[in-house]
N, C-alpha and C positions, 0 to 999 in steps of 0.2 A: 319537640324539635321539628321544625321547618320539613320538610322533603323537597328538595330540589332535585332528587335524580329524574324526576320522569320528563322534567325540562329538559335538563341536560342532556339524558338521551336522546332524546326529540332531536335540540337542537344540530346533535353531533352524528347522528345518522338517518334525520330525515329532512335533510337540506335541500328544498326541490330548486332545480334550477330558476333562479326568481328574471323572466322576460323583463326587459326593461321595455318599453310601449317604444316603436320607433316611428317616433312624430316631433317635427320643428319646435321644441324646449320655448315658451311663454316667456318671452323677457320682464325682471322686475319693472313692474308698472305698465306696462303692455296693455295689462286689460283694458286701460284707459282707453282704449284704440281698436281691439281685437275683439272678435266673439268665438267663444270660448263654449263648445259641445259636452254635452253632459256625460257621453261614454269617453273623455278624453280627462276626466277628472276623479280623482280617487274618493271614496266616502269610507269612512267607518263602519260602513257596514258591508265594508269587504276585507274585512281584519280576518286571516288565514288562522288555522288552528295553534299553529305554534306561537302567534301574537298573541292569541288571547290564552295560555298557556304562562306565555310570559307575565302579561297584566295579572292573570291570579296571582303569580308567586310574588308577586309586588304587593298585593290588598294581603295574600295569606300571610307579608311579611310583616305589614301593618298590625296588621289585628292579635296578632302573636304578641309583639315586639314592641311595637310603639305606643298604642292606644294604651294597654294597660300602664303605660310608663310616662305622658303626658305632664301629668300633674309635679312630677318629679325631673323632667326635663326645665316643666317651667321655674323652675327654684333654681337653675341655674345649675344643673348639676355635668359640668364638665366632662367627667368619668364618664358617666353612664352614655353621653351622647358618644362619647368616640368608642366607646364598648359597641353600643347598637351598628356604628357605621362599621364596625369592624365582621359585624356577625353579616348586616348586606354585604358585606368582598367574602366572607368567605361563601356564603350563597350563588356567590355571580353576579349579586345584582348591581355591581359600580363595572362591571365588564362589558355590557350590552354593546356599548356604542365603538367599542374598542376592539381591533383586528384581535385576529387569532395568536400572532405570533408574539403578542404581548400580551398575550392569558385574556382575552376578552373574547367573545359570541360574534365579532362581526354583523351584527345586523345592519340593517336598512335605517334612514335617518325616518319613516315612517313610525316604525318598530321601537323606535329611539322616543321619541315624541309619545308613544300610546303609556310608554314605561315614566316618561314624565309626570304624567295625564295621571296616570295611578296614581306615583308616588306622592301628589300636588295634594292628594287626602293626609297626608302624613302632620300638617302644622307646623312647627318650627324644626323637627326632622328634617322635613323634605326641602326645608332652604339650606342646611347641615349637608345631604345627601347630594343636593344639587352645586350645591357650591364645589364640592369634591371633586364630585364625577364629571362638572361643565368647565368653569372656570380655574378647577385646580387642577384637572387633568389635563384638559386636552392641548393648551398651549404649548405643550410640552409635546403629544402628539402629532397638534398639530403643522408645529413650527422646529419640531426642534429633529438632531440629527440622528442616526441608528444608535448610537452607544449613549447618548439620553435617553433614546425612548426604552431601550434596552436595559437601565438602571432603573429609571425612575418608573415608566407605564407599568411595566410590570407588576412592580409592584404596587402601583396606585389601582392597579385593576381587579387587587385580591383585596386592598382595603390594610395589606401588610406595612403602607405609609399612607395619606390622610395629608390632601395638598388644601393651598389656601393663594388667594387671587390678590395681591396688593399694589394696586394701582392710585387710589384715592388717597390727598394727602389734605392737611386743613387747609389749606390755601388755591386747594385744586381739585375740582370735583365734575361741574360738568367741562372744563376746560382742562383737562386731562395732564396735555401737555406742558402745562406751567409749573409743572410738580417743579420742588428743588431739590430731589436726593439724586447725590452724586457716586458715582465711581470712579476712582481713577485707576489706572494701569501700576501697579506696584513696581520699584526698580529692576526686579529680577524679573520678567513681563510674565511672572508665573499665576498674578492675582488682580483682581479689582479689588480697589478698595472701597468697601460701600457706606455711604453715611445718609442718612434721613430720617422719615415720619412716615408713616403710613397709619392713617386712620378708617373706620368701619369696615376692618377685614374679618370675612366672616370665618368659621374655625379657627379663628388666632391662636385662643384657648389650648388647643390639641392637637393643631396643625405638626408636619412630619418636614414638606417642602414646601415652599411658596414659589411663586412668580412672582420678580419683584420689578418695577419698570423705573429706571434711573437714566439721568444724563451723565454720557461720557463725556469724562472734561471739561472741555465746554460746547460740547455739540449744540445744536439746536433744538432737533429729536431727539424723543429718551431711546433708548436702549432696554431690552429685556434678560433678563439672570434668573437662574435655577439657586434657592438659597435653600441653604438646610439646616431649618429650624435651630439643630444644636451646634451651630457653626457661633464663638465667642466671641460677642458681638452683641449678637440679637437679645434683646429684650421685649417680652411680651407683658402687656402692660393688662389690668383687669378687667374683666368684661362692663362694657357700658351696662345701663340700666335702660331699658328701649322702651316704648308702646307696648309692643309685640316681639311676637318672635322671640319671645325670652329664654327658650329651650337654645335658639342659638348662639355658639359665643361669638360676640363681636367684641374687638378689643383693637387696642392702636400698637402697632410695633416700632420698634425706637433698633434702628442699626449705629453701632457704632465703633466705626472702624474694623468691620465685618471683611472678612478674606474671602474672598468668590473666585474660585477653581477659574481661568481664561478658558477653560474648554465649558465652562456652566452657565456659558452665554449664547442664548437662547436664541436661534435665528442669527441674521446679519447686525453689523451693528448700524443704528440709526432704526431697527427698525421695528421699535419698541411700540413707534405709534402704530403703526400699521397691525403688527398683534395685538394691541389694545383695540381700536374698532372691531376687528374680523372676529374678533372674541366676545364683544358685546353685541355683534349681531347675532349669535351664535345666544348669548346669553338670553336677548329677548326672545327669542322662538319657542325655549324652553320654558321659559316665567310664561312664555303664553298658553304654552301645552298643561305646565304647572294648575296655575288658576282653574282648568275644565272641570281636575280633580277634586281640586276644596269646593268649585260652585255646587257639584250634583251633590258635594256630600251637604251643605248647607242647604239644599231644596230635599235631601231626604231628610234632616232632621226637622225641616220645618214641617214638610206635611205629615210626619208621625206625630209632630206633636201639635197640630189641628186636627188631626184625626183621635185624639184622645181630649182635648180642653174642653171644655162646655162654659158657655156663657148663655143666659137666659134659657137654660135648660136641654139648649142646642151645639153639636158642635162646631165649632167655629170652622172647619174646611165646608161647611156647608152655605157660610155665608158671601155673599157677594163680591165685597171688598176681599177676606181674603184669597177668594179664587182667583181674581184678577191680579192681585201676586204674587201668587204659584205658576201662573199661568206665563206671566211676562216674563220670569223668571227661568222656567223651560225654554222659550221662545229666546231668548239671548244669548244663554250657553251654547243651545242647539244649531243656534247661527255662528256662533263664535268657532266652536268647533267644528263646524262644514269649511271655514276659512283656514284652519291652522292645518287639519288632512290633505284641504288641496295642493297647497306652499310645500306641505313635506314630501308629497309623490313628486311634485316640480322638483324640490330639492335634490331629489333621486336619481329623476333621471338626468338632470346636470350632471350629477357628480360622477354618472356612468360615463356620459361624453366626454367628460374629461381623462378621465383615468385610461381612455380608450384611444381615443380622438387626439388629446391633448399631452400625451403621456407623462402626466402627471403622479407624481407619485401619492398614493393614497390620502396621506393626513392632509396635501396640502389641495387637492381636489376636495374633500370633503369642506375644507375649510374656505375656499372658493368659490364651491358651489352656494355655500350657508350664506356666504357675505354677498354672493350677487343681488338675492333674493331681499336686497337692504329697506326696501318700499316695507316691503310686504312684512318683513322684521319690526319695522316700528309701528304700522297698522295695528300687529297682533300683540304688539305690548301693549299700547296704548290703548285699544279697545278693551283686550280680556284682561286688563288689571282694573279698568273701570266701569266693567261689567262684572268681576267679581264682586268689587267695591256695592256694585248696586245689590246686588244678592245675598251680598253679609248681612247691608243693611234693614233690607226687610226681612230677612232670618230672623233679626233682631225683635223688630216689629211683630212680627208674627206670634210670638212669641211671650210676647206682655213684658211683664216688670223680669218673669225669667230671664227673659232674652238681656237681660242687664246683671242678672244673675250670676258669677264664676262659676256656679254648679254647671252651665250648659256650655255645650260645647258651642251654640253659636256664638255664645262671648270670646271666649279662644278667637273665634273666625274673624270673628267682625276687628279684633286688635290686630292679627295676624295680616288681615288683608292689607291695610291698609299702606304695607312698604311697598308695595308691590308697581304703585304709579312713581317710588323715587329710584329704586332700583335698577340697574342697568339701564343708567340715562335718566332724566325726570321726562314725567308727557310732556311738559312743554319741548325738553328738547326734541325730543319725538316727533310732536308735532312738524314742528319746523322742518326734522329729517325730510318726515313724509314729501313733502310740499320739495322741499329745495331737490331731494334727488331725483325724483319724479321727473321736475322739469330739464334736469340734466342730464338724466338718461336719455329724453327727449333732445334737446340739444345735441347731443352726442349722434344721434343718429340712431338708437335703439328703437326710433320708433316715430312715426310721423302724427305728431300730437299739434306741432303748430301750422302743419300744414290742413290740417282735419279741422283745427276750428278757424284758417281763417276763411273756409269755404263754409263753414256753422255762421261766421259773420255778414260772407255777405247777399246768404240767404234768410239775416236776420228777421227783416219785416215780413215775410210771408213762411216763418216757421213755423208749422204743426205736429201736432204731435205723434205723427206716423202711422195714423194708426188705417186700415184697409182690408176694408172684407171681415169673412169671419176670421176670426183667431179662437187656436184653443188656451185652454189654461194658462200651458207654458209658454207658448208663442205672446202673449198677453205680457206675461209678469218679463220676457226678454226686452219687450217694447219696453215699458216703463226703465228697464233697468239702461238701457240704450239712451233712453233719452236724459235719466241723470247722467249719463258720462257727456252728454252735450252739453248739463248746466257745469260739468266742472272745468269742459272746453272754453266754455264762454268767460267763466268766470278767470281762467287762465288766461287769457287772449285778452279783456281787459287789465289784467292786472299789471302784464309783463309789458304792453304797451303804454300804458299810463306811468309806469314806475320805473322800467328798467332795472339796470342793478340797485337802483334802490329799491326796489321791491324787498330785499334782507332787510330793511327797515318797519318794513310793514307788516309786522307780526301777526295782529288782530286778523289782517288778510290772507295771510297766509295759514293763520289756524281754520279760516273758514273752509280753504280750499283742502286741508287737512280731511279736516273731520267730511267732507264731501265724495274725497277721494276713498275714505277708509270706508264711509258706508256703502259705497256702488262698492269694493270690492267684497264686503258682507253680502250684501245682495246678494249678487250675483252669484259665490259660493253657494249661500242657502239653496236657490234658487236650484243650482246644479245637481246637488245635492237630493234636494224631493224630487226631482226629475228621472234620477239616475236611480233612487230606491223603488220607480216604479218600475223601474226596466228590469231588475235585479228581481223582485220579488210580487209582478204584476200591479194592480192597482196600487197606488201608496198609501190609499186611503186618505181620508178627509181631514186628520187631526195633521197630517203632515203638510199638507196644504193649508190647513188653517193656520199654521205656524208663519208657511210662507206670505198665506194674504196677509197676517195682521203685520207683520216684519215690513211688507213693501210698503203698506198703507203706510206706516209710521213713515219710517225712510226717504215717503217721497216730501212731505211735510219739511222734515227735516234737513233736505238736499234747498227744498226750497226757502226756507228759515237763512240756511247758509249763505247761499248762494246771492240772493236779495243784501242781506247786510252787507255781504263781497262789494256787491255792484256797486250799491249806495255811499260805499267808501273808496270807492275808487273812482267814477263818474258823476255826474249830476247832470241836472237839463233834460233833453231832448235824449243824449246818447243812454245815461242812465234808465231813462221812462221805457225806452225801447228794448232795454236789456230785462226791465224786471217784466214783461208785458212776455217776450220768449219765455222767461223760466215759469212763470203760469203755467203757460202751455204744455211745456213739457215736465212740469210736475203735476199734472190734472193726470189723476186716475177715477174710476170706478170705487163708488163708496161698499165697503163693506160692512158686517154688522160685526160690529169687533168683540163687542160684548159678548156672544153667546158663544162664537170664535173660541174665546180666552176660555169659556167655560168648558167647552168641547176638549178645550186642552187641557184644563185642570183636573175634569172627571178625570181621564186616565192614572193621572199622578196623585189623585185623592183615591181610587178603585186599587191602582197596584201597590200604594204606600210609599213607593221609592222610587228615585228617579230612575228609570226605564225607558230613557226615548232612545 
């Protein structure tokens, strides 16, 4: 049996009062525009004792719990998956995110995120566990009123009911809103009537309450309801047969003629859309915290087992090729995760100004603060589910004919990863988000992005790449980072001038400025990041650096890859030749020697066995 009390106690009597940092909150997308100090950004490696207190009892729960029971989850075994999520509630572990007064620890959305990050090792569990605790509990928290959160959180916070998120219908997926299941008001106005489809609802299987998102009447906007499972009506239909994920149940639920309590309506009404996004942004941060989990454990399982295969009498972590996939493999997560830590101490301190400043009451400061951060939401889906994606794959690789093997767990990985870029949103939509709210944050006034590059435009022809005197290390890798946010100004400035609002037409361009926008914001995290672990713990040492050179090097290539396609699809002639002749310039870095870089990085993780950065 588990031990939970030393958490518990921990938690319940050594509560230090947590400072919130009192400095001007980083508006989503801002960085486009702002420079961003490395003592004003949070890292990982200032995770307090009771966090990592926490994350044990999350891996101690794993390793108990789940791992030996994998093989058996994957057979589709219903039972057993809502046994396990029942044994995390009575651990505490579905409470973390959740106030006190509904049986949860109250943490920090930091604290919230590292518990993600754990549980992200878990396999089709941890999309089980996540589903519960993100998208089946909190809207309900989030949105809904004391004598909801008082019946239902409660108990969705001991794991004594097991919520599930039903939004997706066949006809309506990434277009949310065009669902057709209806409610109407019954004669006596004691009931909704609720009738529809819901498809790829995860816990359908074992689910207790759902979220269910319906038009009233004939509104426009759906509307959100509290449904309960054994309310006669509801029909839960058999779990699909997936890729992955197969431990979890996904199944379509069929209402019919379903009675819905008029007090079990969730928020205001019409305002079903509005908790569907805030909930999805809310969803990607987590799927992004999620993946950190399953990448370290897919780079530990690959280098134990290059540190034990031999080929030509040698072991294979010893040879080139695969150090250089170990290597880029550390170097991605590492970055990935300096991006999703900084977002969540941002998250934090919003959510304090709110609740403060704003006097907002709890669930929905929390849920405000989450949604602000919308940029920076679909950056961290969109990157860390295709930076997992890349890390399965060479787990795979690594691996030989194994790695195709069911015996190994990176087969598990590599099928499991792979829902991860459809899931809360597909990247293309993401994509898209990135780009369109960015500019509309912008527009709106959050931030002077068009008036910055059109003083970038008309210092066009005589732009350099900034650079003056000596620089050290970090003042170096700021420049470089400084001057991709010039190629994303640029490329913004031509695009929204040449197109207008037809620029939503222009997808291809708008993925350019995407994927541009997402890497300066990786940058620049990492960047923060080995900056601030030197402050923290003196020199950083060379392998943390060598993470950052080979990260910028790539990155700048890549900004400029982008950025050039942007241009050449948007202008031509004279205006275009002048545009791609600036992003030269300011993607021209200092060559490094990448190759012994990747090696430097891999010794440690071939030396300690396991991921360890």
């Amino acid at each position: 049996m588990l031990k939970l009390l030393p958490w518990l106690w921990a938690v319940n009597h050594f509560k230090p009062e947590r400072t919130m940092e009192q400095k001007e909150y980083l508006k989503s997308g801002e960085f486009l525009v702002r420079e961003v100090e490395a003592k004003d950004v949070f890292v990982p490696e200032e995770f307090d004792e009771e966090q990592q207190m926490i994350a044990q009892t999350c891996k101690d729960f794993l390793e108990a719990e789940v791992y030996p029971n994998l093989d058996k989850l994957d057979q589709g075994d219903r039972e057993l998956m809502k046994e396990l999520l029942k044994k995390a509630g009575e651990l505490g572990l579905m409470g973390i995110s959740l106030p006190e007064e509904y049986g949860g620890f109250g943490q920090s959305f930091v604290t919230q995120m590292l518990a993600a990050e754990t549980i992200g090792a878990g396999y089709s569990f941890s999309v089980a566990f996540m589903a519960h605790c993100g998208i089946g509990t909190l809207p309900i928290m989030y949105y809904g009123n004391d004598q909801q959160r008082e019946k239902y959180v409660s108990q969705l916070a001991t794991g004594e009911l097991l919520g599930a998120y039903c939004l997706t219908e066949p006809g309506a997926g990434s277009d949310a809103n065009s669902g057709k299941s209806n409610a109407i008001l019954s004669d006596d106005g004691k009931h909704y009537i609720l009738n529809g489809q819901k498809m790829w609802i995860t816990n359908a299987g074992f689910c207790d309450t759902q979220v269910v998102f319906a038009k009233i009447d004939n509104d426009r906007i759906m509307s959100a309801f509290i449904v309960d499972t054994n309310s006669p009506g509801v029909v839960i239909g058999p779990d699909e047969h997936k890729m992955g994920i197969k431990g979890s149940s996904t199944a379509q639920i069929y209402y019919n003629d379903v009675q819905v309590p008029v007090e079990n309506l969730l928020g205001e009404r019409g305002e079903g859309f509005r908790i569907a996004l805030s909930i999805l942004h809310m969803g990607r941060m987590k799927l992004g915290a999620n993946v950190i989990g399953a990448a370290k454990m897919a780079i530990t399982d690959s280098v134990k087992y290059a540190n034990e295969r031999k080929q030509f009498g040698t072991l294979i972590s010893s040879f080139g090729a695969i150090q250089h996939k170990l290597a880029e493999m550390v170097i991605r997560i590492f970055a990935h995760e300096s991006a999703i830590y900084r977002v969540s101490k941002d998250i934090d301190v919003l959510m304090e100004k709110l609740k403060q400043k704003e006097a907002c009451d709890e669930g929905r400061a929390a849920i405000e603060a989450i949604s602000h951060y919308a940029v920076e939401d679909a950056i961290l889906k969109v990157y860390g589910s295709e930076v997992l994606d890349y890390i399965v794959d060479e787990a795979v690789q690594i691996h030989g004919g194994m790695g195709y093997s069911a015996e190994m767990n990176v087969e598990r990985g590599y099928r499991d990863s792979r829902i991860n870029r459809i899931f809360e949103g597909t990247n293309e939509i993401n994509r898209l988000l990135i780009t369109d709210t960015a500019l509309k944050r912008a527009q709106k006034g959050d931030y002077d992005l068009f008036g910055q590059a059109g003083q970038l435009i008309e210092q066009l022809n005589g732009i350099t790449d900034g650079k003056s005197g000596n620089e050290s290390f970090y003042q170096e890798k700021q420049r470089y980072i400084k001057n991709m946010k010039k190629c994303a100004m640029l490329a913004i400035h031509a695009a929204t001038n040449t197109f207008g609002r037809k620029l939503v037409r222009e997808q291809e361009v708008l993925n350019n400025i995407a994927d541009i926008i997402t890497e300066i914001y990786i940058s620049e995290s990492l960047a923060l990041r080995v900056e601030k672990i030197e402050t923290l713990k003196g020199d950083a040492g060379s392998l943390y650096k060598d993470i950052l050179d080979v990260y910028v090097f790539d990155a700048a290539g890549k900004v400029r890859k982008w950025a050039t396609d942007a241009v050449y699809s948007i202008a031509d002639g004279d205006e275009a030749d002048a545009l791609s002749r600036a992003l030269s310039v300011l993607t021209t870095i200092n060559g490094i020697n990448v190759k012994e870089a990747r090696r430097r990085i891999a010794a440690k993780l071939i030396e300690d066995n396991t991921y360890s950065y």
